[in-house]
C-alpha positions as CSV (number, residue, x, y, z in Angstrom):
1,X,135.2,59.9,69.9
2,X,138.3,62.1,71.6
3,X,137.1,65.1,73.4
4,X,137.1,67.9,71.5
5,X,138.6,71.4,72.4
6,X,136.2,73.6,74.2
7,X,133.7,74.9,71.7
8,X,136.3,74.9,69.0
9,X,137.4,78.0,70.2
10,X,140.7,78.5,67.2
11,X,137.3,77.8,64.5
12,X,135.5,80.1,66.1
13,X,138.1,82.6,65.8
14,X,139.0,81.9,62.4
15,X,135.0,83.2,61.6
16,X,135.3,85.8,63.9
17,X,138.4,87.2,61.8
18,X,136.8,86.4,58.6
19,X,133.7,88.6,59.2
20,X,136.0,91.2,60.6
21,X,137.4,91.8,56.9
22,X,134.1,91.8,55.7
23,X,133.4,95.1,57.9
24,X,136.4,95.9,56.4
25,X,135.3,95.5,52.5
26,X,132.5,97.6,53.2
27,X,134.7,100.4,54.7
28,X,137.1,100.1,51.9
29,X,134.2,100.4,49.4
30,X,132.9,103.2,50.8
31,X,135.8,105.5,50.5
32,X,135.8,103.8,46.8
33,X,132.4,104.9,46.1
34,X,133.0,108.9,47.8
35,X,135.8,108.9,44.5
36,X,135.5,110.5,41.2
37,X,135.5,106.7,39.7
38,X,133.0,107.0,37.2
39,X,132.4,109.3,34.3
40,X,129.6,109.7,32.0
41,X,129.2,112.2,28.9
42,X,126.8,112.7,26.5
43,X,126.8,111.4,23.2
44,X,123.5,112.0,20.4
45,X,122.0,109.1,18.6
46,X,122.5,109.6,15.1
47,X,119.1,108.2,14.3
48,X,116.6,109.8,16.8
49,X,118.8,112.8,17.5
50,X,118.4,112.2,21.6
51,X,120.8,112.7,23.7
52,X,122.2,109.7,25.9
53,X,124.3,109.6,28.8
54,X,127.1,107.0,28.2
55,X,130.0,106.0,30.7
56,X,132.9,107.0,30.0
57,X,135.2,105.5,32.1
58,X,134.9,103.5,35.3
59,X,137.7,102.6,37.9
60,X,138.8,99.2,39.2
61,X,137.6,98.4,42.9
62,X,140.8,98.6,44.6
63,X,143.2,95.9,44.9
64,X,142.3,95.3,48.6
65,X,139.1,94.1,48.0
66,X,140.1,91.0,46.7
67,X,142.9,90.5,48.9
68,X,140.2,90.7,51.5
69,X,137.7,88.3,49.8
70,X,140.6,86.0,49.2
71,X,141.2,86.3,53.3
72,X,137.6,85.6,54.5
73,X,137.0,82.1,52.1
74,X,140.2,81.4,53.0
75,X,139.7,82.0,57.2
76,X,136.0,80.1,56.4
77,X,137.8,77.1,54.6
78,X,140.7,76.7,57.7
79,X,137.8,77.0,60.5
80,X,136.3,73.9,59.2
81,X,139.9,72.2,58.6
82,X,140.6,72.7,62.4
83,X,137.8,70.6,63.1
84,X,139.5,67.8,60.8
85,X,143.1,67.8,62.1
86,X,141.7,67.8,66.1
87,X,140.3,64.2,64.8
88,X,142.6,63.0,62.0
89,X,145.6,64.8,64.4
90,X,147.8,66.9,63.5
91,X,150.9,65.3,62.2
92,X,148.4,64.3,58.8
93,X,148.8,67.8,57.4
94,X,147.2,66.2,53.7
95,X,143.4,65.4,55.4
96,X,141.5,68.6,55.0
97,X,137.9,68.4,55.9
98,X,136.2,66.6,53.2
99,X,134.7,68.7,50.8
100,X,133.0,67.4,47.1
101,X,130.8,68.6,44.4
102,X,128.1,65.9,44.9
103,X,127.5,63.7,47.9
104,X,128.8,60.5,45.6
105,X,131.9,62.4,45.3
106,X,132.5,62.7,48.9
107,X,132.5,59.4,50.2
108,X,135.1,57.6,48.5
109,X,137.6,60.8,48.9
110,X,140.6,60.7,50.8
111,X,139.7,62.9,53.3
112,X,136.3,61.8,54.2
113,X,137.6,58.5,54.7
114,X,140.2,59.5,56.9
115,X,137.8,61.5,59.1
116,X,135.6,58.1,58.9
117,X,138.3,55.7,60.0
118,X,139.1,58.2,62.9
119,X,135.5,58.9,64.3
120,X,132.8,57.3,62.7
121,X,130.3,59.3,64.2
122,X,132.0,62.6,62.9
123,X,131.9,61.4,59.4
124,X,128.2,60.1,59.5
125,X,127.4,63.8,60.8
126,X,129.2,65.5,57.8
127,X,127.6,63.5,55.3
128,X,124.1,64.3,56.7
129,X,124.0,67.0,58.3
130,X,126.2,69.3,57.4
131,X,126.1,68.7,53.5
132,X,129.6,69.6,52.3
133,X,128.7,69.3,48.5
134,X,127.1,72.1,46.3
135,X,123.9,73.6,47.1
136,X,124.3,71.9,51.0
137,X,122.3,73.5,53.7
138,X,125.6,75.8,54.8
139,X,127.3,76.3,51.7
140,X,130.6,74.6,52.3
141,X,131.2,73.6,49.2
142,X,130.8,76.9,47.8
143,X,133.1,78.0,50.2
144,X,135.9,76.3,49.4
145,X,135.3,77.0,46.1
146,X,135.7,80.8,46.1
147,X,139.0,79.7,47.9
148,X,140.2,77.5,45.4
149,X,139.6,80.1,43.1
150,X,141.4,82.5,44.8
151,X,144.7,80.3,45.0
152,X,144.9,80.3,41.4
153,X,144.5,84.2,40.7
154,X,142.7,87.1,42.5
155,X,139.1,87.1,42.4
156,X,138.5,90.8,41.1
157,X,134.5,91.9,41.8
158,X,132.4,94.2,39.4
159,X,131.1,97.2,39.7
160,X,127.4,97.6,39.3
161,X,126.0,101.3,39.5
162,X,122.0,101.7,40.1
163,X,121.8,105.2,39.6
164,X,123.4,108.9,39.6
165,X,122.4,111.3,41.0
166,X,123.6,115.4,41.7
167,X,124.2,115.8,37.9
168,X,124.5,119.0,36.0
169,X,124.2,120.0,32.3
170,X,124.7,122.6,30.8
171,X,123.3,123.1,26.8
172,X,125.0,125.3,23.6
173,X,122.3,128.1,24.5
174,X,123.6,128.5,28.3
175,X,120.2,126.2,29.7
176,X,121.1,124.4,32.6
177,X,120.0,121.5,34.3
178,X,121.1,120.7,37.8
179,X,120.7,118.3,40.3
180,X,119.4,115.6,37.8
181,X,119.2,111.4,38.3
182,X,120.0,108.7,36.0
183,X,119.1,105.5,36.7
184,X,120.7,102.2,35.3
185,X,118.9,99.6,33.0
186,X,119.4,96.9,31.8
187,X,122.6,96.8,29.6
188,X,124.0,99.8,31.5
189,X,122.0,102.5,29.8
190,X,122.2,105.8,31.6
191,X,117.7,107.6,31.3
192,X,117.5,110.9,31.9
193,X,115.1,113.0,30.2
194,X,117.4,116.0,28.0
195,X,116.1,118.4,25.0
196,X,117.6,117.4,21.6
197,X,119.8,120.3,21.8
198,X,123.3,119.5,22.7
199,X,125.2,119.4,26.2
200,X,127.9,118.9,28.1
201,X,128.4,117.7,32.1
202,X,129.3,120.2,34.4
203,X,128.9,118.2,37.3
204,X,129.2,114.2,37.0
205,X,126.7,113.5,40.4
206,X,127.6,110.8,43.0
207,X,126.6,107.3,41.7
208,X,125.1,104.5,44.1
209,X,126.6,101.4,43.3
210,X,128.0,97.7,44.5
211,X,130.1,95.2,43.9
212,X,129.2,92.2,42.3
213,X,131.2,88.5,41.9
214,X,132.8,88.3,38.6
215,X,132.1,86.0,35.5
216,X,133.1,82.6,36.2
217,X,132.9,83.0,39.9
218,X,131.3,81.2,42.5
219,X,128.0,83.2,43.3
220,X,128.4,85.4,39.8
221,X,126.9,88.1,39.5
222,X,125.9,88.1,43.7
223,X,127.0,90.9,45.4
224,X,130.1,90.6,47.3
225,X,129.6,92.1,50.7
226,X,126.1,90.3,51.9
227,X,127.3,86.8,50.1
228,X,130.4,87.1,52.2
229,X,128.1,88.2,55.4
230,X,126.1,85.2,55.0
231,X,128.7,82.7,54.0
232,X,130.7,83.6,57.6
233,X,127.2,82.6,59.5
234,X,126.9,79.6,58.0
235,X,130.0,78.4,59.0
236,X,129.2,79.9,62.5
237,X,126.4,77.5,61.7
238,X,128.3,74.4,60.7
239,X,130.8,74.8,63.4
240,X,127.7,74.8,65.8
241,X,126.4,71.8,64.8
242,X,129.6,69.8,64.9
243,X,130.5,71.4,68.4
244,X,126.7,70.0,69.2
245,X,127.5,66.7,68.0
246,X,130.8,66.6,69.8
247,X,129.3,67.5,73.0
248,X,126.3,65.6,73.2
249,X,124.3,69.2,73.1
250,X,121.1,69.1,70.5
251,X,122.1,72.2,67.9
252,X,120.5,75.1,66.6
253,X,121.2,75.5,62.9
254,X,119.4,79.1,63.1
255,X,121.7,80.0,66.5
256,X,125.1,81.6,66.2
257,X,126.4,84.1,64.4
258,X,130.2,85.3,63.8
């Protein structure tokens, strides 16, 4: 097997950058979340004549959260591909590192092969150890397909809100309530205890909220920012144990983080 380049050092970096945007979704979210970008009213059931708090209108997460998510998978998928061309070399810019739904898939594939008929040992080591096919110990497979995803169109997350809270009524006999909470249940129904009189919002509160994958997605329904956090170390993971491998060292699947 050809030496390899000192603890993959351009991998490494690919990870490193890749968890750096992920410091940067969260910062990006914040400032999202400090915005007036959801509304609520309330609206009277016509059959039990209580009042419920409905949403009214809820903004988009900004377009630079999923130019960011679409940067991380897509860091994550070259770090591993480094790997490959330092084996397969360079000039075969078609041999990716081998990648496959199920472990049957994998072997046969172009890729795999190539990596095979270049170091043996390499190849043996990605099929066991390092799993590349869905639901593998470091979530490869997954990996590359959030990024395949986001070649195709841009992976826009969800918001999920858990609760409001700083809200203020006000009802048609000047009552007030102030400072209330709502919290969120299941099919996005707003509780918080009003008369049957009617009111209006004064003040709309401060919601506490995340983002979630979409529908469809890899990871639906996850959210975004601690699926992203982990995905990065298990790269920093895989990359480990193939530098291990590479340098004769016994690896540490738990050591390592971007």
């Amino acid at each position: 097997m050809n030496p390899a380049p000192p603890h993959f050092i351009s991998s490494k970096l690919k990870i490193e950058w890749a968890h750096h945007h992920v410091k940067r979704i969260e910062a990006v979210l914040q400032r999202f979340l400090e915005t007036d970008f959801c509304k609520i009213h309330v609206e009277q059931d016509a059959k039990t004549g209580r009042n419920l708090l409905k949403f009214d209108s809820l903004a988009s997460t900004p377009p630079e959260i999923s130019l960011l998510i679409g940067d991380i998978v897509h860091n994550l998928r070259t770090s591993l591909d480094y790997v490959t061309t330092h084996f397969v070399g360079k000039d075969n810019h078609r041999v990716a590192f081998p990648i496959g739904k199920k472990r049957e898939d994998l072997v046969p594939s172009h890729n795999f092969r190539a990596v095979q008929e270049a170091a043996p040992e390499l190849a043996a080591h990605i099929l066991d150890v390092i799993q590349p096919y869905e639901r593998g110990d470091f979530r490869l497979w997954e990996i590359a397909q959030l990024d395949n995803f986001d070649k195709h169109k841009l992976l826009i997350p969800i918001v999920s809100i858990q609760s409001i809270s700083g809200i203020d009524a006000e009802d048609e006999h000047g009552n007030r309530l102030t400072n209330c909470s709502a919290s969120v249940h299941a099919g996005g129904e707003l509780r918080m205890i009003m008369s049957g009189t009617t009111f209006k919002i004064t003040s709309h509160g401060k919601p506490t909220a995340t983002i979630l994958f979409p529908e469809g997605a890899t990871f639906e329904n996850e959210p975004v920012v601690p699926t992203l956090a982990q995905l990065c170390q298990f790269c920093a993971k895989a990359i480990l144990s193939l530098e291990a491998l590479c340098f004769g060292q016994v690896a540490d699947p738990n050591a390592g983080k971007p």
